[in-house]
Backbone atoms as SQL, in Angstrom:
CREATE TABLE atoms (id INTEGER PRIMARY KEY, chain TEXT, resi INTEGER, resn TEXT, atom TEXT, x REAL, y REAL, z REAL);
INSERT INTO atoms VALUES
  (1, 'A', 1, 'UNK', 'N', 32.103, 2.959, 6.522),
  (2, 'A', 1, 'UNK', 'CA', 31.920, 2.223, 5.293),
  (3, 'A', 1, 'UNK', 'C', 30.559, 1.529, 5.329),
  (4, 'A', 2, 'UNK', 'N', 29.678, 1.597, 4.258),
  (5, 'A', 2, 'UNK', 'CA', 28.614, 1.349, 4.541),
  (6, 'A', 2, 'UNK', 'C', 29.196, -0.281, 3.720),
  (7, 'A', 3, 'UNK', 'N', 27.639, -1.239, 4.748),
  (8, 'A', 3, 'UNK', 'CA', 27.890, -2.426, 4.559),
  (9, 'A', 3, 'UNK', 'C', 26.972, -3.621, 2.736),
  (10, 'A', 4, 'UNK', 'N', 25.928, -2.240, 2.383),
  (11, 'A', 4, 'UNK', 'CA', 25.499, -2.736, 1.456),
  (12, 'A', 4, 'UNK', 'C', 25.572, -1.634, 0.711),
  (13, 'A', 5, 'UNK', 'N', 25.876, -1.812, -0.823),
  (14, 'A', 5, 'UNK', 'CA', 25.765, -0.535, -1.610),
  (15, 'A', 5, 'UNK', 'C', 24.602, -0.934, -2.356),
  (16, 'A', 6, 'UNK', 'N', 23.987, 0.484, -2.067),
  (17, 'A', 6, 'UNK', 'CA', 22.365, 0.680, -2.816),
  (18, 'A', 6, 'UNK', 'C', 22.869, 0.926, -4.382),
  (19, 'A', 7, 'UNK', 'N', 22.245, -0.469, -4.923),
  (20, 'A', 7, 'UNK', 'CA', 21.863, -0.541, -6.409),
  (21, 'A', 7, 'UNK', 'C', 21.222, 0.586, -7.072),
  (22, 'A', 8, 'UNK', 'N', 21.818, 1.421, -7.910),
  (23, 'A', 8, 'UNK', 'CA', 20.894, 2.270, -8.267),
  (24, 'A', 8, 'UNK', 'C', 20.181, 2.048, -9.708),
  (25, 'A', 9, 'UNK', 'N', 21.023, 1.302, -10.636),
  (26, 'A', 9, 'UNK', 'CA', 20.640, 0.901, -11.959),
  (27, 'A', 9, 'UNK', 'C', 20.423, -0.334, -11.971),
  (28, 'A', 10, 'UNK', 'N', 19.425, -1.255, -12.881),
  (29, 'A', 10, 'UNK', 'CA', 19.010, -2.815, -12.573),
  (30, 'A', 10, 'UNK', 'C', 20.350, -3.434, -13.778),
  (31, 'A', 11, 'UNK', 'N', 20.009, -4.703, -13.667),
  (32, 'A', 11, 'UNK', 'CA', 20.422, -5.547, -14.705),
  (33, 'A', 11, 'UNK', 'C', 19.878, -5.661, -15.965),
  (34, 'A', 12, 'UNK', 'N', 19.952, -5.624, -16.768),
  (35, 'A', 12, 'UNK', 'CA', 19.311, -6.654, -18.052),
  (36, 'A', 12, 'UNK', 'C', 18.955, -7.921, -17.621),
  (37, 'A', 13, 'UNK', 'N', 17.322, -8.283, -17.675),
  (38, 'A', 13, 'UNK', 'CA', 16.966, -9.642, -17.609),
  (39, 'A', 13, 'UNK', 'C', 16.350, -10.042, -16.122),
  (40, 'A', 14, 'UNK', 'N', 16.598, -8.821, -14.875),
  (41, 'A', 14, 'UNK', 'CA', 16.413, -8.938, -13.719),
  (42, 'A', 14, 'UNK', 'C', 14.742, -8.388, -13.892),
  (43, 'A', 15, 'UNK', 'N', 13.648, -9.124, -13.273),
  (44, 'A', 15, 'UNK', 'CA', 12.297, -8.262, -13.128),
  (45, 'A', 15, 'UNK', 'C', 11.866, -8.026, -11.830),
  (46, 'A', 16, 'UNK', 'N', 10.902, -7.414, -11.803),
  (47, 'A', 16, 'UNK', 'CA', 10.561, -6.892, -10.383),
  (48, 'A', 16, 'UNK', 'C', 9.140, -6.627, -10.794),
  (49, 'A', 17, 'UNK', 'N', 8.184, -6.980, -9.754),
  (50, 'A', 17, 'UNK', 'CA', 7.035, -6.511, -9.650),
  (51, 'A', 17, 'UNK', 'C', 7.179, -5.235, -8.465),
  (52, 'A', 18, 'UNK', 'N', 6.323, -4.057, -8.947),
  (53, 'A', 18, 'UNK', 'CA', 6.306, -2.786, -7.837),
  (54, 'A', 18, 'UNK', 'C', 5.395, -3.038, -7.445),
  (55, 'A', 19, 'UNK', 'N', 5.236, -2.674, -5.782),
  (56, 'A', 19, 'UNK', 'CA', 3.653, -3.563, -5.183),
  (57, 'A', 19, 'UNK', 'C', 3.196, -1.633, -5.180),
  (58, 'A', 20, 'UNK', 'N', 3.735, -0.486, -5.721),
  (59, 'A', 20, 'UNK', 'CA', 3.041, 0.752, -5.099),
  (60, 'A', 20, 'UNK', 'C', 2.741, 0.974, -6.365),
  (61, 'A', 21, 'UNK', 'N', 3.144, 0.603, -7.491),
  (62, 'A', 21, 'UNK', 'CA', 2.480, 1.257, -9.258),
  (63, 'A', 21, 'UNK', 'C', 1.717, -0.041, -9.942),
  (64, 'A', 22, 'UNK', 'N', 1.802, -1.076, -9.140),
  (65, 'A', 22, 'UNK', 'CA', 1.248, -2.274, -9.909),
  (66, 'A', 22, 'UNK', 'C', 1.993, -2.474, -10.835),
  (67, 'A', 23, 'UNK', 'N', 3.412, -2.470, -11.216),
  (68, 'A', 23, 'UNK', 'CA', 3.464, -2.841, -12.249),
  (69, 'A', 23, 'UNK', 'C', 4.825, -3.305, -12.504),
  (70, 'A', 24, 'UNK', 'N', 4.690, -4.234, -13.739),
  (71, 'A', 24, 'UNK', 'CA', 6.809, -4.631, -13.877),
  (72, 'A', 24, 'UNK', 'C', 7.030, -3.955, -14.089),
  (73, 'A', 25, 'UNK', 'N', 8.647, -4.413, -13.787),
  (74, 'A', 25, 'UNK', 'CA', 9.895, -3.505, -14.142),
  (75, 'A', 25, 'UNK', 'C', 11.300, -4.452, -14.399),
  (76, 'A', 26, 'UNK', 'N', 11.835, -4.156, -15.252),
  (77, 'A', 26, 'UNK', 'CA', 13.396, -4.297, -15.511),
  (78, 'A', 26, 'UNK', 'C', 13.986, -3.721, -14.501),
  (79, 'A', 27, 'UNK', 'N', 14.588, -4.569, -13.835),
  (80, 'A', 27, 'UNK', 'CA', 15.995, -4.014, -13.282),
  (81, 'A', 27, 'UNK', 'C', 15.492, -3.013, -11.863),
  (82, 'A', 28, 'UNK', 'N', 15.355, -2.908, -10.814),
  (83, 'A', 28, 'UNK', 'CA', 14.888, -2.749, -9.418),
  (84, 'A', 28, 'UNK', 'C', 14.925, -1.159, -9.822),
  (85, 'A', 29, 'UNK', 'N', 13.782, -0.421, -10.075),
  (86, 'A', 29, 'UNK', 'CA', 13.338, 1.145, -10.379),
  (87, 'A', 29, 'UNK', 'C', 13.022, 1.598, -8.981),
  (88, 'A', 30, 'UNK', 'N', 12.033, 0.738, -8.477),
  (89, 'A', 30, 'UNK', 'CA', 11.532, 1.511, -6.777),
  (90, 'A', 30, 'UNK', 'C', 12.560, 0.893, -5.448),
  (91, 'A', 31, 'UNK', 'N', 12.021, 1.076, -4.875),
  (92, 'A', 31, 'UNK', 'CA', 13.164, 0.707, -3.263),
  (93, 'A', 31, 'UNK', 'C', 12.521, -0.490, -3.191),
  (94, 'A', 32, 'UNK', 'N', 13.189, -1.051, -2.875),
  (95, 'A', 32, 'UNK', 'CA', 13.091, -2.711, -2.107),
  (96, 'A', 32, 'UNK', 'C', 11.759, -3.005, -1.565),
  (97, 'A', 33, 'UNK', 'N', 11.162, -2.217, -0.626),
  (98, 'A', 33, 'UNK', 'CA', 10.315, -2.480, 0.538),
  (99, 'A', 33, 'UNK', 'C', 9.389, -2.731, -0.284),
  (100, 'A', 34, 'UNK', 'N', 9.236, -1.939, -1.580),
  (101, 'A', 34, 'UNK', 'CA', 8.070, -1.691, -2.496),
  (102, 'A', 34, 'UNK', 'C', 8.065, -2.571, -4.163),
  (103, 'A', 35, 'UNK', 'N', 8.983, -3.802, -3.779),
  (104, 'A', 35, 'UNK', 'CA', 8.574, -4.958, -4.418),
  (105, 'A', 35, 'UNK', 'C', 8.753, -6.061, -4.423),
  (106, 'A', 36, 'UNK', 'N', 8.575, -7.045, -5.409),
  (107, 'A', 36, 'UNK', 'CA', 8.918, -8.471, -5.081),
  (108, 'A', 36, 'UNK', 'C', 9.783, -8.716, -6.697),
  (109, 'A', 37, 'UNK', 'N', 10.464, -9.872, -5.968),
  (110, 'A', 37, 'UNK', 'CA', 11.814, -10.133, -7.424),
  (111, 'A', 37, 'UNK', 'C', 13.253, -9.887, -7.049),
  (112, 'A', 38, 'UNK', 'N', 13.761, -10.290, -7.422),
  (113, 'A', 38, 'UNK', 'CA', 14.499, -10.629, -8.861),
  (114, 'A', 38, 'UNK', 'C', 13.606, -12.090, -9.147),
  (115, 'A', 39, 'UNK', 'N', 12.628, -11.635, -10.607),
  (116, 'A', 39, 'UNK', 'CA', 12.376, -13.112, -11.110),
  (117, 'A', 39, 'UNK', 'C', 13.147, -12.914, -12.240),
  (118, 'A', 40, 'UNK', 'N', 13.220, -14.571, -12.876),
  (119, 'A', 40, 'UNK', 'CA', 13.714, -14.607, -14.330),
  (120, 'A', 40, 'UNK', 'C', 13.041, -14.084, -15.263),
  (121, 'A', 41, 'UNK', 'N', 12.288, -13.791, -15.664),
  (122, 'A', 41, 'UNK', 'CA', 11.407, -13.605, -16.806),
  (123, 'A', 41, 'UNK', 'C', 10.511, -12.372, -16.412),
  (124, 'A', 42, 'UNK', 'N', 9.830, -11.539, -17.634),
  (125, 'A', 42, 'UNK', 'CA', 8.648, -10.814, -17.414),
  (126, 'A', 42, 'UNK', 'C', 7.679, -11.307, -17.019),
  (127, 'A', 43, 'UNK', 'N', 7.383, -12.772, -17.501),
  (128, 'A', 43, 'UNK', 'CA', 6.126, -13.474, -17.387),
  (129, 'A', 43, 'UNK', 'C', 5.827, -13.955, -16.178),
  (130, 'A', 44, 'UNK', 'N', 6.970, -14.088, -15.018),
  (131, 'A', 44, 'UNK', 'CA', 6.821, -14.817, -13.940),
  (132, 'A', 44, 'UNK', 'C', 6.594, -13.399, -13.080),
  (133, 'A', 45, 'UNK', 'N', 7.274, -12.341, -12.997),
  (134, 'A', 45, 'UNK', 'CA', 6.740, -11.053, -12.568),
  (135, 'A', 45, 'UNK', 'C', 5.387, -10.607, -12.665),
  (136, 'A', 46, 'UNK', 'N', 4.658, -10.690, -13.981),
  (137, 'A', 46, 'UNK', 'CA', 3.411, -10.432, -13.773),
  (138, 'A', 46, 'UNK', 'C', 2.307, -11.020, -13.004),
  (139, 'A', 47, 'UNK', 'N', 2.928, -12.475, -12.778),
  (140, 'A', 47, 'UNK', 'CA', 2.478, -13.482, -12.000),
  (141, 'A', 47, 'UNK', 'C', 2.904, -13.319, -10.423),
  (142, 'A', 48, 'UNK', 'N', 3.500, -12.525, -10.284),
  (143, 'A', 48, 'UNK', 'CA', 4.281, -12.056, -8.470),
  (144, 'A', 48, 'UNK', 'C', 2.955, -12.373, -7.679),
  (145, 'A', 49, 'UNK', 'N', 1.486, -11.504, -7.663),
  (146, 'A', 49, 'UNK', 'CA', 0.515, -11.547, -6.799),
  (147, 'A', 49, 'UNK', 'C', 0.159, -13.242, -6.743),
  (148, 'A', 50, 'UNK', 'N', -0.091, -13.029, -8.064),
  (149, 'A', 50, 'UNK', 'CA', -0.959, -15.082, -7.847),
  (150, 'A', 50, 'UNK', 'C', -0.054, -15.495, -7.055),
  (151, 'A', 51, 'UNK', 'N', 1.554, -15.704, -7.669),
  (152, 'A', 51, 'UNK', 'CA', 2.614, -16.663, -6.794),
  (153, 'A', 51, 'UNK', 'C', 2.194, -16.254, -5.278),
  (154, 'A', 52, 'UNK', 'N', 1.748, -15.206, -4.499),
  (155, 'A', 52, 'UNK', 'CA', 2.281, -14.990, -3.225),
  (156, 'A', 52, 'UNK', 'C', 0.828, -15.555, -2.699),
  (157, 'A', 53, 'UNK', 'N', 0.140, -15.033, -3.723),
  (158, 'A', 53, 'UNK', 'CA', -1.344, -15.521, -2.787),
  (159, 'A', 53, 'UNK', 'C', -1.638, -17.200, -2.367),
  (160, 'A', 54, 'UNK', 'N', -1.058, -17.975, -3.757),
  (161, 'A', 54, 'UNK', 'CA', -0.527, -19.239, -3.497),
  (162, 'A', 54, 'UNK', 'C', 0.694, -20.142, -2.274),
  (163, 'A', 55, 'UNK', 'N', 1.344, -19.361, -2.484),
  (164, 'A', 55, 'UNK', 'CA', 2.468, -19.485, -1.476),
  (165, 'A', 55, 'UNK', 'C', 1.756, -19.290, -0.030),
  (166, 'A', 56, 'UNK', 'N', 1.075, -17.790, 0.334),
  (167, 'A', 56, 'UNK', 'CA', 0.311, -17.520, 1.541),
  (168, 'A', 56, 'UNK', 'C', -0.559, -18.974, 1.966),
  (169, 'A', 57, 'UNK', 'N', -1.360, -19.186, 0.592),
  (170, 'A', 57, 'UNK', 'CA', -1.806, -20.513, 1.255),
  (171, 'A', 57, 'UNK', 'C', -1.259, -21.377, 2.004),
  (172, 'A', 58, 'UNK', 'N', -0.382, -22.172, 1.019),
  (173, 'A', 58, 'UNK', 'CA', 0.116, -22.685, 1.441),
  (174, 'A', 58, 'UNK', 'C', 0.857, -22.792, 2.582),
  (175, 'A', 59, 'UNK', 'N', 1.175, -21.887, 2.930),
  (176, 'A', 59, 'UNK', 'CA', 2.199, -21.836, 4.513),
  (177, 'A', 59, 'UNK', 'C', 0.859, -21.583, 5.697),
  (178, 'A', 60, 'UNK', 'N', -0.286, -21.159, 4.955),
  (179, 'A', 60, 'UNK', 'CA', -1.276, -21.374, 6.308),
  (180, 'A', 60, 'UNK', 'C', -1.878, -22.650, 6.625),
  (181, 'A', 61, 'UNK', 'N', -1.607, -23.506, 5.740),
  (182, 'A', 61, 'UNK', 'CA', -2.470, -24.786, 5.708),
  (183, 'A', 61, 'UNK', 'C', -0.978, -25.389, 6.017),
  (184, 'A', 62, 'UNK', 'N', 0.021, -25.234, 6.585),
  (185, 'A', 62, 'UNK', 'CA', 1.203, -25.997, 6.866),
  (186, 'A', 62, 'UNK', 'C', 1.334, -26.018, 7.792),
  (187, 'A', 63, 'UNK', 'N', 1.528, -27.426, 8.350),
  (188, 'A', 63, 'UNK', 'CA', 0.786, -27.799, 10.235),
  (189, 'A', 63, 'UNK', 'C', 2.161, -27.751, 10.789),
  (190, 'A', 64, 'UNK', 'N', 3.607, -27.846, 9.959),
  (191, 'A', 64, 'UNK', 'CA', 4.789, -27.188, 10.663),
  (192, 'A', 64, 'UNK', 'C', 4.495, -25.608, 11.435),
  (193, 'A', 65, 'UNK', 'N', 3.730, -24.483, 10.679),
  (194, 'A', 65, 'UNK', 'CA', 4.043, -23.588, 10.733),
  (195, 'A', 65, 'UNK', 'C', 2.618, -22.841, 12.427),
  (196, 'A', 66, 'UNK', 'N', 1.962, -24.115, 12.938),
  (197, 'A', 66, 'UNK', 'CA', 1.047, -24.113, 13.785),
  (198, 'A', 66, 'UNK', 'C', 1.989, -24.319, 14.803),
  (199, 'A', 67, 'UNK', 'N', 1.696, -23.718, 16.369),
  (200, 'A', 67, 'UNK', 'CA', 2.135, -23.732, 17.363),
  (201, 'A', 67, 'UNK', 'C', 1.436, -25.205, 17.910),
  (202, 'A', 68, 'UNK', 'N', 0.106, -25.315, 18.278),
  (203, 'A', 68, 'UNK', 'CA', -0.469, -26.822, 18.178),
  (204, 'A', 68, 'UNK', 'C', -0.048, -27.726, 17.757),
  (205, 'A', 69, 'UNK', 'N', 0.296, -28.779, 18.546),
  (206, 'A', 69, 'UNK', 'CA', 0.516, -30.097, 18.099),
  (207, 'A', 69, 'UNK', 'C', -0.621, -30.699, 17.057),
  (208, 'A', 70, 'UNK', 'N', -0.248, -31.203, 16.267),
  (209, 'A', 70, 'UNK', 'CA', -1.098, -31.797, 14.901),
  (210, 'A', 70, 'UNK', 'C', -2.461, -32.869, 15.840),
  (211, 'A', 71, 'UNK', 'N', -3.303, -32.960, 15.220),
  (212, 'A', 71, 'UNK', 'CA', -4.890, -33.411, 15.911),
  (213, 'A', 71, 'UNK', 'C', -4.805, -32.812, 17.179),
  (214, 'A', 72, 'UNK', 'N', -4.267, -31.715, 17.672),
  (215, 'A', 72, 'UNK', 'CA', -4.920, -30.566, 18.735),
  (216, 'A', 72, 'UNK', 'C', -5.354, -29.722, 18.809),
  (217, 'A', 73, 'UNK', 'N', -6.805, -29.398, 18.598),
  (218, 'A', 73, 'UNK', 'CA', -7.030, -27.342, 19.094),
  (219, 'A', 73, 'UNK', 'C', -5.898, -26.878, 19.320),
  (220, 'A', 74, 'UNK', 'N', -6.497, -25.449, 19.279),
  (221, 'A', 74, 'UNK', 'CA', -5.825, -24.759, 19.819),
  (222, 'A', 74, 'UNK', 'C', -5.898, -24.123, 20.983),
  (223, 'A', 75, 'UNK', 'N', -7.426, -24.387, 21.493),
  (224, 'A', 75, 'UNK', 'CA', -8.361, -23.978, 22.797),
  (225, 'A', 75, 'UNK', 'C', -8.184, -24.915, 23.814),
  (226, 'A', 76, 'UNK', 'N', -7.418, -25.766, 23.743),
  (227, 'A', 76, 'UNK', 'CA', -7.055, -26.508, 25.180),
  (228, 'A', 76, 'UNK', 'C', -7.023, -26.497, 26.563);
């Protein structure tokens, strides 16, 4: 018995950005690996890259996410 059943048709209202056609979509068209979403809206899908490039920032400039203790190099 398999433990997840592969979605083959989307929802109404579900979006997806495809990171291999560039482009939205209703309802999950490509495989998983090859996007980002479930967002609410079309509008927040087209926005998928900005959101991640933002987000990327952010988690690099996040001194939780540094092995270094905070005011330490890392060349110690």
């Amino acid at each position: 018995m398999a433990l997840f059943k592969k979605r083959t048709v989307g929802k109404p209202g579900e979006w997806y950005y495809c990171l291999e056609h560039k482009k939205v979509e209703e309802g999950p068209e490509c495989p998983a690996k090859d996007r980002f979403g479930p967002y609410a809206s079309r509008a927040e899908a087209e926005h998928a890259m900005r959101t991640a490039r933002e987000r990327n920032l952010e988690w690099e400039n996040d001194p939780k996410w540094h092995d270094a203790p905070a005011g330490r190099p890392d060349d110690e």
